[in-house]
C-alpha positions as CSV (number, residue, x, y, z in Angstrom):
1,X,-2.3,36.2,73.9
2,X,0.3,36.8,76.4
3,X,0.9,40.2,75.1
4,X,-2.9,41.0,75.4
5,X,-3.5,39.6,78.9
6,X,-0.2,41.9,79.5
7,X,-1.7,44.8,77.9
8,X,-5.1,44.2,79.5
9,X,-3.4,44.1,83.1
10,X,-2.1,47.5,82.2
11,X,-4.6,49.5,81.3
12,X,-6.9,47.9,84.5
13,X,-3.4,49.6,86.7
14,X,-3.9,52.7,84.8
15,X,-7.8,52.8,84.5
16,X,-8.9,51.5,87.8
17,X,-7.7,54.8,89.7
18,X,-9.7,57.4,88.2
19,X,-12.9,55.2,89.1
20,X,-12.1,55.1,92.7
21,X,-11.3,59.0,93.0
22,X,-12.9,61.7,94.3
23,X,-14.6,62.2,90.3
24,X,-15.3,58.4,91.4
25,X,-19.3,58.8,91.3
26,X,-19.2,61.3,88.5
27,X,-17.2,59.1,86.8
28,X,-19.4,55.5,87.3
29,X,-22.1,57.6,86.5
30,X,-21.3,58.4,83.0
31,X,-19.5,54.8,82.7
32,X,-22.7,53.5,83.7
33,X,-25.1,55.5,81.8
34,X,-23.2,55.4,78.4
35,X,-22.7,51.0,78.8
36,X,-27.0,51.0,79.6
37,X,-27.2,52.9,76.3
38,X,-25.3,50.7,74.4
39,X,-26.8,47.7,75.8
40,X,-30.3,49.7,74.9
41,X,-28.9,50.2,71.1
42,X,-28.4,46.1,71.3
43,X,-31.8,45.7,72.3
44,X,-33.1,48.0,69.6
45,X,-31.2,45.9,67.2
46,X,-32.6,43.2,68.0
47,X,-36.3,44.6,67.3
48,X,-35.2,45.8,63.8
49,X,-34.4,42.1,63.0
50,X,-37.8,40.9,63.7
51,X,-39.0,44.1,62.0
52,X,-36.6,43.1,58.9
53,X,-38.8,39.8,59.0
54,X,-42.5,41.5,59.1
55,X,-41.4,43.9,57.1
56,X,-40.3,42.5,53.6
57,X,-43.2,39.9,54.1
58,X,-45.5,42.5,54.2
59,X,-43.9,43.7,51.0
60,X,-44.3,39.9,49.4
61,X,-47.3,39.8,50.5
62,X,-48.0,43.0,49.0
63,X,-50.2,43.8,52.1
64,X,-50.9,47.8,52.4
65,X,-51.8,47.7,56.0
66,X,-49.0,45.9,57.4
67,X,-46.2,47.9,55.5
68,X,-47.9,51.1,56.8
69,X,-47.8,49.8,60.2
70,X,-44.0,48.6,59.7
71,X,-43.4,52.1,58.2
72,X,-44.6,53.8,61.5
73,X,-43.0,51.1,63.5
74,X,-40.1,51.5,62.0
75,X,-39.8,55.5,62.3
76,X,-40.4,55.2,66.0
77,X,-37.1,52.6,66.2
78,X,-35.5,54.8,64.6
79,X,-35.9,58.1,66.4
80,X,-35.4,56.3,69.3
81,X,-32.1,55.0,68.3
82,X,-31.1,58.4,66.9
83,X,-31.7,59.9,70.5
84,X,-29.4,57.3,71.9
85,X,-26.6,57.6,69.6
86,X,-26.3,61.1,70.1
87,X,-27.0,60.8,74.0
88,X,-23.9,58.3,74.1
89,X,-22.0,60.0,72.0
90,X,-22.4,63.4,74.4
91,X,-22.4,61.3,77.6
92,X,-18.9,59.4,76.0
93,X,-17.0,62.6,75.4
94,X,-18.3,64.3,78.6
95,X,-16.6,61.2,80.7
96,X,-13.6,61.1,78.0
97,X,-12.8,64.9,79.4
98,X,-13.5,64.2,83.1
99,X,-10.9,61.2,82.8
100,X,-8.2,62.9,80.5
101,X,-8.7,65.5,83.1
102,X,-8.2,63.7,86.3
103,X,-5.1,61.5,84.2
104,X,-3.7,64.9,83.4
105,X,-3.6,66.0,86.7
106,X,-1.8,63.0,88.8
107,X,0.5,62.7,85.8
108,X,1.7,66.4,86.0
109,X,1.7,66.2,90.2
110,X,4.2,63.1,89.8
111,X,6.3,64.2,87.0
112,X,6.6,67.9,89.2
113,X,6.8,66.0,92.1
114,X,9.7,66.8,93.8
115,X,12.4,67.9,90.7
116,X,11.1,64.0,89.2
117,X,10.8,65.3,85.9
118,X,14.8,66.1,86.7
119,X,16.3,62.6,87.7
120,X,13.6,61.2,85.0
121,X,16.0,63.0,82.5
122,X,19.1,61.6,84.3
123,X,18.2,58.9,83.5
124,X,18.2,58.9,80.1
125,X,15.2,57.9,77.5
126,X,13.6,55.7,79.4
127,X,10.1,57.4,79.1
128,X,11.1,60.7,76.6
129,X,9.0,63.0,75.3
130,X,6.9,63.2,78.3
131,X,4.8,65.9,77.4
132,X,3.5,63.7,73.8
133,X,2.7,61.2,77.0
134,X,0.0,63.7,79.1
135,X,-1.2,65.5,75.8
136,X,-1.5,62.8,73.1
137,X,-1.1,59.2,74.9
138,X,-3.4,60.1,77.8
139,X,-6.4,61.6,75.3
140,X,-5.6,58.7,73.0
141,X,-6.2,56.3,75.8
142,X,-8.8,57.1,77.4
143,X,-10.6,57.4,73.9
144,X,-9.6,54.2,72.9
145,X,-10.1,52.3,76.3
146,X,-13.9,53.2,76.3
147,X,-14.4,52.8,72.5
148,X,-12.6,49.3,72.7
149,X,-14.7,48.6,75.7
150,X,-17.7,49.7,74.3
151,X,-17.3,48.1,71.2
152,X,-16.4,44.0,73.2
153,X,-19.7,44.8,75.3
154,X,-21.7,45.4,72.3
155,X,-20.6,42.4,70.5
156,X,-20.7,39.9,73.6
157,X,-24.6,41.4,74.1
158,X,-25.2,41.0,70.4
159,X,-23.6,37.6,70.2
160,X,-25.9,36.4,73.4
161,X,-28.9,38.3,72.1
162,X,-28.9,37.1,68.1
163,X,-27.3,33.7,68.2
164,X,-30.8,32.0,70.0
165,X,-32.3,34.1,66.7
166,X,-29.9,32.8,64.3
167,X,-30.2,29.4,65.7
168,X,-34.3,29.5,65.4
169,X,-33.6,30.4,61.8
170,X,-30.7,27.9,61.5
171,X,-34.0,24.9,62.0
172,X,-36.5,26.6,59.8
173,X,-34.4,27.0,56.7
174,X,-32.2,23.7,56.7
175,X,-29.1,23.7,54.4
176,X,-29.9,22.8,51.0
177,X,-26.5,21.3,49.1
178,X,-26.6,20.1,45.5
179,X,-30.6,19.4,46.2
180,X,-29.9,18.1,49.2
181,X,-31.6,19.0,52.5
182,X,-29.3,18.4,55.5
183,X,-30.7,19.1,59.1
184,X,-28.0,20.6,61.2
185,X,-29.1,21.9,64.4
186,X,-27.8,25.7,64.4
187,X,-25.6,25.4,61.2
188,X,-25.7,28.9,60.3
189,X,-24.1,29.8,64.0
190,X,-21.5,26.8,64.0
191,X,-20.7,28.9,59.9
192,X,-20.7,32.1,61.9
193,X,-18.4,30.9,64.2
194,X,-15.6,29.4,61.9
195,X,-16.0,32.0,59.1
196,X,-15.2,34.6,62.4
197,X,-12.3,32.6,63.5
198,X,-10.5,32.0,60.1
199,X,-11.4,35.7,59.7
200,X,-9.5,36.7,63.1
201,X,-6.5,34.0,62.9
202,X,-5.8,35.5,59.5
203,X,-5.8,39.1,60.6
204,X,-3.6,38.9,63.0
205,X,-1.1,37.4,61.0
206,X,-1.4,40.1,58.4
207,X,-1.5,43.0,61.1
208,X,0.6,42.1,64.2
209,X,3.5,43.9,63.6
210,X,1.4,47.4,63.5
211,X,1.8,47.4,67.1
212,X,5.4,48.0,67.5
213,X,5.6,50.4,64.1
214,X,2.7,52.7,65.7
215,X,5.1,52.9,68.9
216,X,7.7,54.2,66.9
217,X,6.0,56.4,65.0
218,X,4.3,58.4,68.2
219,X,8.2,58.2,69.2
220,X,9.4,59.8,65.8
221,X,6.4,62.4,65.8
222,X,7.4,63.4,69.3
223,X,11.3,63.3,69.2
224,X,10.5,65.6,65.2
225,X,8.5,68.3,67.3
226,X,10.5,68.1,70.6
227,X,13.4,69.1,68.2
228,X,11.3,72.0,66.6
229,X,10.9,73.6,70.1
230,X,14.5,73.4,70.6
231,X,15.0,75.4,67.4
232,X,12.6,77.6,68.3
233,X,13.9,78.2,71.8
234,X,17.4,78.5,70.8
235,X,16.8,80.4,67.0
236,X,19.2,83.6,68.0
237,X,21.9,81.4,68.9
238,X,21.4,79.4,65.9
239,X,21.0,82.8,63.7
240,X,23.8,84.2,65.5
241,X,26.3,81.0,64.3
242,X,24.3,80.4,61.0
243,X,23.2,77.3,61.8
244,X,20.5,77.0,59.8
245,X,21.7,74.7,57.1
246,X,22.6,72.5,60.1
247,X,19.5,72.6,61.6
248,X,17.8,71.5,58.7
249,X,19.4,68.5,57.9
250,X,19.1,67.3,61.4
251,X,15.2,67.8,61.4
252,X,15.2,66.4,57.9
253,X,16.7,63.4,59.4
254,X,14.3,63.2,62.1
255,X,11.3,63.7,59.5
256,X,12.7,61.1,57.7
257,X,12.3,58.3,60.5
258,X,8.9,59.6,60.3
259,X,8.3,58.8,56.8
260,X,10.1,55.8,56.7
261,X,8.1,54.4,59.6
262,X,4.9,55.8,58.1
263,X,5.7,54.0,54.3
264,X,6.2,50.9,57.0
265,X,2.6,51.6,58.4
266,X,1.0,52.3,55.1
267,X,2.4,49.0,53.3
268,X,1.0,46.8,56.1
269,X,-2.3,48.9,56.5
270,X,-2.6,48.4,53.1
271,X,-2.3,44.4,53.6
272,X,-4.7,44.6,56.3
273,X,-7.1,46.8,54.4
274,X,-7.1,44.5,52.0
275,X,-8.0,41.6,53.4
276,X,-10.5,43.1,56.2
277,X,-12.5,44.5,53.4
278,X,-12.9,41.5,51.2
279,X,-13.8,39.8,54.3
280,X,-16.3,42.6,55.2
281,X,-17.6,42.1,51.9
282,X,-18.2,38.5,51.7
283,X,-19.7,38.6,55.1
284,X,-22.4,40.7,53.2
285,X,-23.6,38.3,50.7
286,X,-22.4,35.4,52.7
287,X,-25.9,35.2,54.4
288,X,-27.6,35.1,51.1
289,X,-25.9,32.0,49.7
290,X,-26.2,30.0,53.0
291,X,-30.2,30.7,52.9
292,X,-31.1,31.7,49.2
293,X,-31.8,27.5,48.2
294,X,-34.2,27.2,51.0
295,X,-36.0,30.3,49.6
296,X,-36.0,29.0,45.9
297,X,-37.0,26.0,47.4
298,X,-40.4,27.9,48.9
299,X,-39.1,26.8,52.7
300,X,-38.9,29.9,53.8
301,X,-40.2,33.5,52.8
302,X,-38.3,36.8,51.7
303,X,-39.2,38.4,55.4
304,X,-36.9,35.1,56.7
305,X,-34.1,35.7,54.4
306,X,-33.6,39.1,55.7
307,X,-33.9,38.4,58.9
308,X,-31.4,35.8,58.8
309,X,-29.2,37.8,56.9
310,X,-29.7,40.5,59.7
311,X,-29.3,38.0,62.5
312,X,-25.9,36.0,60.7
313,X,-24.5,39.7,59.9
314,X,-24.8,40.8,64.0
315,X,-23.8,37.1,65.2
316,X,-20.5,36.9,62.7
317,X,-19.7,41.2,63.7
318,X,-20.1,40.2,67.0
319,X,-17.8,37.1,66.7
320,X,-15.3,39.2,64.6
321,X,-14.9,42.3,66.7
322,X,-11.4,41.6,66.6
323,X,-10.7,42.2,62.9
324,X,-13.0,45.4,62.8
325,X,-10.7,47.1,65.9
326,X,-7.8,45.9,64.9
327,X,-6.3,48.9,63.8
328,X,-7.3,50.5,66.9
329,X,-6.5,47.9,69.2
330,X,-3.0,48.1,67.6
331,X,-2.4,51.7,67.9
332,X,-3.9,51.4,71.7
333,X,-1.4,48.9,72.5
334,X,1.2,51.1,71.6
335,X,-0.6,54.0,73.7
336,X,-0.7,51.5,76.4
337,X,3.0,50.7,75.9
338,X,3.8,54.8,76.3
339,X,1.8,55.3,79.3
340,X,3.1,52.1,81.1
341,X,6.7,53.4,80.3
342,X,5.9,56.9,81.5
343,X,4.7,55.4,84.9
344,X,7.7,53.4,85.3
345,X,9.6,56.4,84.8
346,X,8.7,58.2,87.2
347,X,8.6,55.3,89.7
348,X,12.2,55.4,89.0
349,X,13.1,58.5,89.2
350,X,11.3,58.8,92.9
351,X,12.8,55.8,93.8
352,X,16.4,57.2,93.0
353,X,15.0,60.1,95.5
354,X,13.6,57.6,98.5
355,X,16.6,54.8,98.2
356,X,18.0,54.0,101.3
357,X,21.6,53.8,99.0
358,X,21.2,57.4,97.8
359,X,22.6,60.8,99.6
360,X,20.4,61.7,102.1
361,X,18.7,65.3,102.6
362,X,17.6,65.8,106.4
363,X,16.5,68.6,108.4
364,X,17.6,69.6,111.6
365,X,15.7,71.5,114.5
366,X,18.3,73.6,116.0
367,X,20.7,73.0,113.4
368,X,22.6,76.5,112.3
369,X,24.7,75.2,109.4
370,X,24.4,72.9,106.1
371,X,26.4,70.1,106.7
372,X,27.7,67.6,104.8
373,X,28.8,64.5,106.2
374,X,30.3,61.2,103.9
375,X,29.1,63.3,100.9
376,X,30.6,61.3,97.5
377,X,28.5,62.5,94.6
378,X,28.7,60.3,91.6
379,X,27.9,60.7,87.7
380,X,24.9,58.6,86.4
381,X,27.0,56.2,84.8
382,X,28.6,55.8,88.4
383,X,32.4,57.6,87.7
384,X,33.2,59.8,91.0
385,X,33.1,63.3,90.8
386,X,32.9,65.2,94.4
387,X,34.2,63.8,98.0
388,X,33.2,65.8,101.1
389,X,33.7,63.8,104.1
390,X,33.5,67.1,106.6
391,X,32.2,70.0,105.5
392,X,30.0,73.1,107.0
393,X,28.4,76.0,105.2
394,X,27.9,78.3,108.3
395,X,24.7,79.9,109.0
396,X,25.5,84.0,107.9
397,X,29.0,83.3,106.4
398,X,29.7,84.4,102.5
399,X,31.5,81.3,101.1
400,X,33.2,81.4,97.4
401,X,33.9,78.2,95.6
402,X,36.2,77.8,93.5
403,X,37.8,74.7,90.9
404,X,38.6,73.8,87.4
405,X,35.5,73.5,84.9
406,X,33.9,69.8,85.2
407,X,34.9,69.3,88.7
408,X,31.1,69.1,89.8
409,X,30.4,72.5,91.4
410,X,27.3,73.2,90.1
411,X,26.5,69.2,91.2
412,X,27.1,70.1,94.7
413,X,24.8,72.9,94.6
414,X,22.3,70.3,93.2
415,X,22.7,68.0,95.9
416,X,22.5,70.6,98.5
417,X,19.2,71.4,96.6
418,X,18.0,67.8,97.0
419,X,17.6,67.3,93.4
420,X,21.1,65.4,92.3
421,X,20.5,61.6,93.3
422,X,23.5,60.0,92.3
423,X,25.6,59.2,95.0
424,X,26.0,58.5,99.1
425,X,26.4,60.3,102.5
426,X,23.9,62.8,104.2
427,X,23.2,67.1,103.5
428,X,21.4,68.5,107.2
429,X,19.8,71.8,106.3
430,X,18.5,73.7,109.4
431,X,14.9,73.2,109.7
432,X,12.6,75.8,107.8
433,X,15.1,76.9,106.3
434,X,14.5,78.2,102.5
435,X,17.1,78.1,99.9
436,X,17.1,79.0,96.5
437,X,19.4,78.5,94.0
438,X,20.0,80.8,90.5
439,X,22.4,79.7,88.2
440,X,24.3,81.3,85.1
441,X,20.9,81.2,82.9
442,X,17.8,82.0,84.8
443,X,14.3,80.7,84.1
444,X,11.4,82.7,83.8
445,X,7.8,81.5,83.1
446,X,6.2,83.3,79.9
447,X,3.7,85.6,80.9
448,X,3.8,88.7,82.9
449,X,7.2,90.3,84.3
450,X,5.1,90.6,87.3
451,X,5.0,86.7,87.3
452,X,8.3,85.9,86.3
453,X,9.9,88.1,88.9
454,X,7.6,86.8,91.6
455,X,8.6,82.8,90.4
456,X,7.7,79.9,91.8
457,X,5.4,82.5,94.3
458,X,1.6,82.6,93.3
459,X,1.1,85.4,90.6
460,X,0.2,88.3,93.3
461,X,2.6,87.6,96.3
462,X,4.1,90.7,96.2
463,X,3.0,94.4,95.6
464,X,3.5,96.1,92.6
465,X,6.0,99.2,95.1
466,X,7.9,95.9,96.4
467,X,8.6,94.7,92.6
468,X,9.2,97.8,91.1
469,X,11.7,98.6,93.8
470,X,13.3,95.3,93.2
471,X,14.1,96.1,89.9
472,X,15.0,99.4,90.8
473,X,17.6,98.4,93.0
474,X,19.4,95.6,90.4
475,X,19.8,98.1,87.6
476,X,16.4,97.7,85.7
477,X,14.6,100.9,86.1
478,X,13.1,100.8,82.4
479,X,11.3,97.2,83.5
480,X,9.6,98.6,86.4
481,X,7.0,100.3,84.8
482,X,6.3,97.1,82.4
483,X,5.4,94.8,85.1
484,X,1.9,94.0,83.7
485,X,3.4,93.1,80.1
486,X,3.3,89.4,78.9
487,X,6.2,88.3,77.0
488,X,8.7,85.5,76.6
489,X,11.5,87.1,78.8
490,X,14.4,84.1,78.3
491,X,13.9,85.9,74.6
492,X,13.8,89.5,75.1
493,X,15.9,90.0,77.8
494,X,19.8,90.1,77.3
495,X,21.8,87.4,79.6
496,X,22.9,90.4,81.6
497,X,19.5,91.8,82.1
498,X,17.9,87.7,82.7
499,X,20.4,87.6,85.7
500,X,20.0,91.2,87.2
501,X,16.1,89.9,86.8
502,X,17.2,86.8,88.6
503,X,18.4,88.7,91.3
504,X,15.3,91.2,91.8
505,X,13.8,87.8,92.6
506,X,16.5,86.8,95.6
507,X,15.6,90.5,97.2
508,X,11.6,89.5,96.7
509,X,11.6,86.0,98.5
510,X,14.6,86.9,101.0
511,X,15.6,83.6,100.8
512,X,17.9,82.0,104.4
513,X,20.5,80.2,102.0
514,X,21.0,81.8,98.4
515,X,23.4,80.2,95.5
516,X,25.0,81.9,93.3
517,X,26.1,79.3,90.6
518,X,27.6,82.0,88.3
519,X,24.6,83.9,88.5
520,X,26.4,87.2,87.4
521,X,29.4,86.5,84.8
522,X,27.4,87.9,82.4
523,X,27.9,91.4,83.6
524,X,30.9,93.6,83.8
525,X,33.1,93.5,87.2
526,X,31.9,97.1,88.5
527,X,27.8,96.0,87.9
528,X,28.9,93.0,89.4
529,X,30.1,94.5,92.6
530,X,27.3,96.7,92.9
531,X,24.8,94.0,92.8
532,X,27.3,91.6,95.7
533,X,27.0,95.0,97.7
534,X,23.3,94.9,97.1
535,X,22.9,91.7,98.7
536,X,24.7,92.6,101.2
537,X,23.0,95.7,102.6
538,X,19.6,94.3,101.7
539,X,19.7,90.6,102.8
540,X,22.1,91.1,105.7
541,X,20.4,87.4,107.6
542,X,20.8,85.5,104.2
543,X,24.0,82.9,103.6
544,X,25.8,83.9,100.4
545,X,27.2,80.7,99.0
546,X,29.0,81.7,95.3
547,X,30.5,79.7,92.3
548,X,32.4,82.1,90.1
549,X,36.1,82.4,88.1
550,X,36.5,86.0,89.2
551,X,39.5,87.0,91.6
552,X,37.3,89.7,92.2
553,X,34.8,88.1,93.9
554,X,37.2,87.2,96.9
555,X,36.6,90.8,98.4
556,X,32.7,90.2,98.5
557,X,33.5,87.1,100.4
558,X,34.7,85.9,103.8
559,X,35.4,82.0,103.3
560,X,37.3,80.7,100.2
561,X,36.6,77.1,99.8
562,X,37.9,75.0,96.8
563,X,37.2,71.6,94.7
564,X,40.7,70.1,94.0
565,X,41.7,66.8,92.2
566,X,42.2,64.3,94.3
567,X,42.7,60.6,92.4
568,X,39.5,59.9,90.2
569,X,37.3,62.6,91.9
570,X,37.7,65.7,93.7
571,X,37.5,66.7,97.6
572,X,35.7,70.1,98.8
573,X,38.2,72.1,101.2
574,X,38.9,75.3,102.3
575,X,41.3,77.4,100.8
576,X,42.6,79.5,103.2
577,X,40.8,83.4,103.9
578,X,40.3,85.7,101.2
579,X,40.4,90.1,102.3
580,X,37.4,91.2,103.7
581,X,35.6,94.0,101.4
């Protein structure tokens, strides 16, 4: 119960929002119209009981007229209740899309919030495989949260609309035992009612532990294909080493937790299958025994047996809703579960952003330097890694930094970027000032060249003469007439060619700080040269800040600055003036 009451507290925190959006009244509108539907099905339900009673009396009676009017009757009940189901059913999926929409939406806008999705993998596994959560958990829950819904309205509307029926019945056909006639005001509800709760008691038992194997087997699935994409993403690397052989065992492994946790789900479906159908079953002729002796014993006629086994079939559903959405209810825990972890997530990871104990990104009116003032940046698991107690990038100065592998170059760069929250002291970046930041292996969007050039800019930003010269300029003549083609350029491209690319997108968006994290160590040391002269003559107003190994690289530069041990960490300082090119 405590875990319910838990789960139901989550999905009001996750449900509640999309009803008070701006799809609010869209939104309660379908809501509303698919719950007056279903409470209309009840009501229709209700008339084919009492038609279930005219009806086979009519037949015992063997009166024409009546079962021609019950006929007719009956066809107009049932049209109508074809019209609704379908009605619901369009109405249900209609709102289903409007809500996974809406959830879709402020899921992606937090998880891209602000490099979230980032720190959320910083942080470890606390909510992995976050695109299973916005594709599969979000469409999963909002299915299951309405058909659960619908599904406890229906059976608390049936319950209050068939047990005054069943109870009617209960006094005109008294239980007959052993010849017996025992009159028990509402017997066949108080039977309904302890036949359900054995019922339920006795499910859960068998089917409890289906919650926390369906949560590891959306996790499996996930973590399975997550790993898929990596091979696919990373299958000339793999050629290139034959790593094949490898890669199979380890996704054979991962397919294996799947199985194994799917022979888990299967042996306790199987147990609750088992026992859900036999009670199913019973509940069918269950009716029959209660009522059959008054029958035989001319108290009541055939119209009243069916109708009270109609009425004790929809009182004893109703009262067992439980064991028929079990299943369901199990995997939508575990959907709950996801989604409740996802949010937390990213609560955390903005939370590592906002702390008051975290470094500090300001910006300064005025200001004509980055400065960085107390900086100690820190590892997740807490170990120091860079101390800068004093430190200016000048506004128009070419800086080089240098320092052994690991000593957290590329984490300063991140820090300066805003998106590295592990640590303390404060970065002041002039105000309106952009930066942009390309490191050793670029990203471009699949699609168009035009698009991944122009990244993050809007598809359009720039004219096709302003592109094309761009790439012109870097050493990719043969791409400028291919600006329109579509293709997956992280694939295509050579590393050489991705960070020329990379660089056609600097001279695009101009930017006032640019960092260089090894953005051209892929290419030869004359290419490379032409390309620092490049950026030179063309962006003559943008600061040059450079990580790279090359002693080449000093002449393209006029401040040398360094990372050097000092203790457990290392401390940012210049190191001394490299020749001017």
């Amino acid at each position: 119960m405590n875990n319910t009451r838990s789960t139901l507290a989550t999905v009001w925190r996750i449900a509640a929002p999309y009803f008070s959006s701006e799809d609010k009244w869209a939104g309660r509108g379908l809501l509303a119209a698919v719950i007056a539907i279903e409470l209309a099905i009840v009501g229709l339900n209700v008339m084919f009981n009492f038609w279930n009673s005219r009806f086979y009396n009519a037949l015992q009676d063997r009166n024409w007229d009546s079962f021609v009017t019950e006929i007719i009757f009956f066809s107009v009940l049932a049209a109508t209740f074809i019209a609704l189901a379908v009605y619901q059913l369009y109405l249900n999926q209609w709102l289903q899309i409007r809500w996974r929409q809406w959830m879709t939406k402020q899921y992606l806008g937090e998880w891209l919030h602000q490099a979230n999705h980032y720190r959320m993998q910083l942080q470890g596994d606390a909510a992995d495989n976050p695109d299973q959560r916005m594709t599969d958990d979000v469409k999963l829950f909002v299915d299951r949260t309405l058909n659960i819904g619908l599904q406890l309205l229906s059976s608390i509307v049936t319950l209050a609309s068939f047990v005054g029926i069943l109870w009617g019945l209960s006094n005109a056909a008294p239980l007959q035992l052993f010849g017996q006639e025992y009159f028990i005001p509402g017997y066949l509800v108080w039977i309904a009612l302890i036949y359900s709760v054995l019922g339920t008691i006795l499910t859960h038992l068998i089917g409890w532990r289906l919650v926390g194997i369906d949560f590891r087997q959306q996790q499996y699935e996930a973590d399975f294909r997550f790993n898929l994409v990596r091979v696919r993403e990373n299958s000339e690397q793999i050629a290139l080493l034959r790593g094949e052989t490898a890669e199979r065992e380890r996704l054979l492994v991962r397919f294996g937790r799947v199985v194994e946790n799917w022979l888990a789900i299967m042996s306790r479906t199987k147990k609750l299958t088992a026992f859900t159908a036999s009670y199913n079953q019973a509940s069918v002729i269950f009716p029959y025994i209660l009522v059959a002796p008054a029958y035989f014993a001319n108290k009541i006629q055939l119209g009243a047996v069916m109708q009270t086994a109609s009425a004790f079939s929809s009182v004893q559903g109703a009262l067992s809703v439980f064991i028929t959405i079990y299943r369901s209810f199990a995997e939508w825990q575990a959907v709950v579960s996801r989604l409740d972890g996802f949010e937390v997530g990213i609560a955390s990871a903005r939370e590592l952003a906002t702390g008051r104990d975290g470094i500090r990104v300001v910006e300064a009116a005025g200001h004509g330097a980055i400065d960085l003032k107390g900086l100690a940046l820190r590892l997740p698991n807490g170990t120091p890694l860079v101390n800068a107690e004093q430190f200016s990038l000048r506004k128009g100065e070419r800086t080089l930094m240098t320092g052994p592998s690991g000593s957290g170059k590329s984490t300063l760069f991140r820090a300066i970027a805003g998106i590295w929250p592990f640590g303390a002291g404060s970065i002041t970046i002039p105000a309106g000032a952009t930066l942009m930041l390309l490191p050793q292996r670029p990203y471009f969007p699949t699609g168009s060249l035009r698009g991944a050039v122009e990244y993050p800019s809007t598809e359009g930003s720039f004219t096709d003469l302003q592109i094309s010269s761009a790439l012109e300029q870097v050493g990719l003549p043969r791409l400028a007439a291919q600006i329109g083609e579509h293709g997956h350029w992280n694939r295509t491209l050579s590393l050489g060619e991705q960070q020329r690319l990379g660089l056609a997108r600097a001279l695009l968006h101009a930017p006032h700080y640019l960092f260089l994290d090894e953005a051209t160590a892929s290419l030869d040391e004359p290419s490379e040269a032409a390309l620092y002269r490049l950026l030179e003559e063309t962006l003559p107003q943008t600061t040059i800040v450079s990580i790279g190994h090359r002693s080449t690289l000093d002449a393209f530069h006029q401040r040398n600055v360094s990372l050097v041990r000092d203790g457990e960490r290392f401390t940012l300082g210049d190191a001394g003036e490299p020749s001017k090119p």
